[in-house]
C-alpha positions as CSV (number, residue, x, y, z in Angstrom):
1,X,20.5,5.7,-11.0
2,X,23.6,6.7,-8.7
3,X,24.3,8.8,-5.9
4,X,27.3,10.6,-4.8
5,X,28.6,11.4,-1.1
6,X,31.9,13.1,-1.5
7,X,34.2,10.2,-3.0
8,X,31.8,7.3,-2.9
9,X,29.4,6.3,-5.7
10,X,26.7,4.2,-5.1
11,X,24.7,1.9,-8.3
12,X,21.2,1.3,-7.2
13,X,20.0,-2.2,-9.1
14,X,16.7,-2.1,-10.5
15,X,15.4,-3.8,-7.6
16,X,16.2,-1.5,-5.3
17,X,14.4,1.2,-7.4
18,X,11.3,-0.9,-7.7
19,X,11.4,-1.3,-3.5
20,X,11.5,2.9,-3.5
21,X,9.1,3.6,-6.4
22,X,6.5,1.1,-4.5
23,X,6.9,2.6,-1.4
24,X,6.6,6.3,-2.6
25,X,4.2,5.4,-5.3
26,X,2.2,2.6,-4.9
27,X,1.9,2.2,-1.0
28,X,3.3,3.8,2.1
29,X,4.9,1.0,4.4
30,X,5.7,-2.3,4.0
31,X,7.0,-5.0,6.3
32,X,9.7,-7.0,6.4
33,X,7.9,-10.2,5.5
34,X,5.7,-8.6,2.6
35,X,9.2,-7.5,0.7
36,X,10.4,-10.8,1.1
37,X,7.4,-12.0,-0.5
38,X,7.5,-9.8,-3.3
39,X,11.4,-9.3,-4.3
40,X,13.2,-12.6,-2.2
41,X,10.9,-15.0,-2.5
42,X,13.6,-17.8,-2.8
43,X,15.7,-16.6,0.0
44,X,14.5,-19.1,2.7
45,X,14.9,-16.5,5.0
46,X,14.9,-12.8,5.9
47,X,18.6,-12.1,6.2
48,X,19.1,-11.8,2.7
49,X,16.3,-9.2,2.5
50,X,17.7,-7.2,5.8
51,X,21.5,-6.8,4.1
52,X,19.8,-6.0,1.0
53,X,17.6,-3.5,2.7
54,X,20.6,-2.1,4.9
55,X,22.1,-0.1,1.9
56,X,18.8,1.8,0.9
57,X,18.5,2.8,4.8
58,X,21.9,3.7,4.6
59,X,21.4,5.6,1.1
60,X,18.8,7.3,3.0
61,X,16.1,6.3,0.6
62,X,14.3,3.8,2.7
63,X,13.6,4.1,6.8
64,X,13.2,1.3,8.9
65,X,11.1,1.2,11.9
66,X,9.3,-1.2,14.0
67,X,5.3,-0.5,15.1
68,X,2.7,-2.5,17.5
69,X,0.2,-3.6,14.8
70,X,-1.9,-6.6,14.1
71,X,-0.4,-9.5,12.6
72,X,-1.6,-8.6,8.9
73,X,-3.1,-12.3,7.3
74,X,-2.9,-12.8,3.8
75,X,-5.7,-11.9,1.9
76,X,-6.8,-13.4,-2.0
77,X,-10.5,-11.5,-2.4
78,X,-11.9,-8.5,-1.3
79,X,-14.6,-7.9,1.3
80,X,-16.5,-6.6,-1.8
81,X,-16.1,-5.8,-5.4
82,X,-18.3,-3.1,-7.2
83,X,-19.2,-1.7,-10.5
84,X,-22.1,0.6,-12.0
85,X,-24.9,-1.2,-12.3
86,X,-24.4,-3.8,-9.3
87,X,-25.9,-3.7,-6.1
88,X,-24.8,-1.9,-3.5
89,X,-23.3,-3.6,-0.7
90,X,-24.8,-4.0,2.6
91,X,-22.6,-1.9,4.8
92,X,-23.3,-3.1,8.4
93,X,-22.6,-6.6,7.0
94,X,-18.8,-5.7,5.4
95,X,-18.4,-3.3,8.5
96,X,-18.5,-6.6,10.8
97,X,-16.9,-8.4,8.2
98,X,-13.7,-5.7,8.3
99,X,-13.8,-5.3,11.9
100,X,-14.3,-9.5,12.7
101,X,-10.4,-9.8,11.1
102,X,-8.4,-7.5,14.7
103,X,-9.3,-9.1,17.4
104,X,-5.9,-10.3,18.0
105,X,-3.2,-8.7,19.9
106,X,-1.0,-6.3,18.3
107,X,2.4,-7.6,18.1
108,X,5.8,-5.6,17.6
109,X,6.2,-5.8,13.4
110,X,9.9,-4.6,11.5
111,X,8.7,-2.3,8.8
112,X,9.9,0.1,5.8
113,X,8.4,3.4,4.3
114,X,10.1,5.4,2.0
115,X,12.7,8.6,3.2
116,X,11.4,12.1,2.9
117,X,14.3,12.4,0.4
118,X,12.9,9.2,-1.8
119,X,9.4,10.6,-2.0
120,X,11.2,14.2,-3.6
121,X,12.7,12.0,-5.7
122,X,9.8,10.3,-6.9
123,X,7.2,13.2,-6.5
124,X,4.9,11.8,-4.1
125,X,4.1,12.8,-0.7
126,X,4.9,9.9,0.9
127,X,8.0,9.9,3.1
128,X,6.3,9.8,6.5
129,X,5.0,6.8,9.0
130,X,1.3,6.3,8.7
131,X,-0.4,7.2,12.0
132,X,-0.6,4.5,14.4
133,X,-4.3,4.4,14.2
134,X,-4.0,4.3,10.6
135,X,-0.3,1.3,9.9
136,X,-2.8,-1.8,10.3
137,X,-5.4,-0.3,7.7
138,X,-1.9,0.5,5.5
139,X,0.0,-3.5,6.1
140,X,-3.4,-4.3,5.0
141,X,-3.6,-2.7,2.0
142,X,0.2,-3.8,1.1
143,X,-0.9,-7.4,1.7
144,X,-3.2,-6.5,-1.5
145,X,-0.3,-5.2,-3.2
146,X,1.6,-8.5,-2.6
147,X,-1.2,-10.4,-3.6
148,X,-1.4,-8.2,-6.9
149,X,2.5,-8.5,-7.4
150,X,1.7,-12.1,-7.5
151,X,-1.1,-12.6,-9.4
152,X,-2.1,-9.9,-10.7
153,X,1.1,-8.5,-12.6
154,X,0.0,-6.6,-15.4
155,X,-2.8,-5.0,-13.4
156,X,-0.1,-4.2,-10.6
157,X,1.9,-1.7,-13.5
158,X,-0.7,-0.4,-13.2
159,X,-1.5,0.4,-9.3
160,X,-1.0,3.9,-8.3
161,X,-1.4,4.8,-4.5
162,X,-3.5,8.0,-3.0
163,X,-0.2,9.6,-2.0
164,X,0.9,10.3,-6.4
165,X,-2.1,12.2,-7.0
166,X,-3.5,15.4,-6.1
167,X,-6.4,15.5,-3.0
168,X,-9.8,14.9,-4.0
169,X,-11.2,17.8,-1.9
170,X,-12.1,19.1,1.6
171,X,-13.7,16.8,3.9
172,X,-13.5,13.9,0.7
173,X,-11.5,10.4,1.4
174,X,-9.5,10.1,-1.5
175,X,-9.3,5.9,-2.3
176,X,-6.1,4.1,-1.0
177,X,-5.1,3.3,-5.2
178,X,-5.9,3.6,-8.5
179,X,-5.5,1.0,-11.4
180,X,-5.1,3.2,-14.5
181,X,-4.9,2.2,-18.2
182,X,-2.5,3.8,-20.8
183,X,-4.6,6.4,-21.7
184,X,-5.0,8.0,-17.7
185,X,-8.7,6.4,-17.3
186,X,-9.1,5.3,-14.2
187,X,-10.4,1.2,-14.7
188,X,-10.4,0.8,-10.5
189,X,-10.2,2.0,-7.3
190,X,-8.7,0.2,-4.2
191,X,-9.5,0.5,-0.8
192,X,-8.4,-1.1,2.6
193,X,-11.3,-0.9,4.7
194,X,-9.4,-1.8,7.7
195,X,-11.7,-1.6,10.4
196,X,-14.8,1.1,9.1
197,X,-17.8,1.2,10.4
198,X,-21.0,1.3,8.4
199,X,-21.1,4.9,7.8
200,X,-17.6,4.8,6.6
201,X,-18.4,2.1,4.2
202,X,-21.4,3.8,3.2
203,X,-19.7,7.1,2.4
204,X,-17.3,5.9,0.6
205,X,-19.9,3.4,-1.9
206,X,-21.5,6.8,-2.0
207,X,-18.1,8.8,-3.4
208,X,-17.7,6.1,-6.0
209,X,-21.2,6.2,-7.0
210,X,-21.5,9.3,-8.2
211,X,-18.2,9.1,-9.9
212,X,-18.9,5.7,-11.3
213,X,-15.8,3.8,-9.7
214,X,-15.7,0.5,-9.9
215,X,-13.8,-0.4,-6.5
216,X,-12.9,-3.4,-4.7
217,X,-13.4,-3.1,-0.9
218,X,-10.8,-5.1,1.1
C-alpha cells in the first residue's frame, strides 16, 4: 500500500498496516506500551516505537493522544469463561471482582486510535477516542489483545472488534469482539467488563444465552 501527497510517495511496511488494521478492526486504542509489546518487543525501549509511530501520525492514518486512565495491569485469564451448558456465573461476585482492579489513581497514559481516514480505509467505524468513561474499559480490553497476540496467535487472526460489524440492535450491547472461524461462525465472544455492576454482568450472560455465545468475561 502507498500514498501520494503531490510529489511524495509513501511505502507503508506490513507492519505498519497490521498497527492500522488492529486499531480499526480489532480494537479502538492502544497505548504506547501495549504496541511495544506486540510489534517491538526487542527494542529495549519506546523510542524506536515513537519514530516508528511518527510516520503513520504523520500519514494521517494513526492519532496520538494522551488520556488520564488507570494504569491498565496485564491480564492472562478472564474474570470468567462461558459456554452452553455451564453454569451461570455469579454476577455480584465478578462485579466486585471487575470493580476490585481501579482503585488506583488514574495517571496521564500516551495512546493511539486509528484516523477517521484509516477507519474509511478499512471499513470500520472506528476513527474516534473512546469516551473518557469508557478508555480504561477499552486499554483493558487491548491488554487482552496483547495477551492473544502473544499466546494466542492463530485465535488472534481471528479476533474481530464490535466496531467491523453491524449493531446488534436498539437498547442491545453489542460484545467488545468476535473470534470467527473460516466459514463466518462465530466460535467466541469477548468482553472487557471493565467495571459493571451486577446488572450489567447479568444482562449481558443473558444476551449470550439466548444466542448461545460462548464468551469469556474479562
Amino acid at each position: 500500500m502507498n500514498t501520494t501527497d503531490g510529489k511524495k510517495l509513501t511505502m507503508w511496511t506490513r507492519r505498519d498496516l497490521d498497527i492500522v488494521e488492529t486499531l480499526t478492526r480489532r480494537v479502538r486504542v492502544l497505548s504506547l506500551t501495549q504496541i511495544s509489546a506486540i510489534w517491538w518487543t526487542a527494542a529495549g525501549s519506546h523510542r524506536v516505537t515513537r519514530r516508528h509511530l511518527r510516520r503513520l501520525v504523520s500519514g494521517d492514518l494513526v492519532v496520538r493522544t494522551t488520556v488520564n486512565t488507570v494504569a491498565v495491569q496485564s491480564v492472562d485469564r478472564p474474570l470468567f469463561n462461558w459456554r452452553p451448558g455451564k453454569r451461570e456465573p455469579d454476577h455480584r461476585r465478578v462485579s466486585s471482582d471487575a470493580r476490585s482492579r481501579w482503585n488506583r489513581a488514574p495517571v496521564p497514559t500516551e495512546v493511539y486510535l486509528a484516523s477517521r481516514r484509516a477507519a474509511n480505509l478499512f471499513g470500520s467505524t472506528a476513527g474516534h477516542l473512546p469516551r473518557v468513561e469508557q478508555i480504561d474499559h477499552d486499554l483493558l480490553l487491548a491488554e487482552v489483545y496483547v495477551l492473544y497476540r502473544r499466546d494466542r496467535p492463530a485465535e488472534a487472526d481471528r479476533w474481530i472488534g464490535e466496531d467491523t460489524l453491524p449493531k446488534a440492535g436498539y437498547l442491545i450491547k453489542d460484545p467488545d469482539a468476535f473470534l470467527v472461524s473460516r466459514d463466518g461462525v462465530t466460535t467466541r465472544v469477548i468482553e472487557s467488563a471493565g467495571a459493571y455492576s451486577s446488572k450489567q454482568i447479568e444482562s449481558f450472560h443473558q444476551h449470550c444465552l439466548e444466542q448461545s455465545l460462548p464468551y469469556e468475561l474479562w
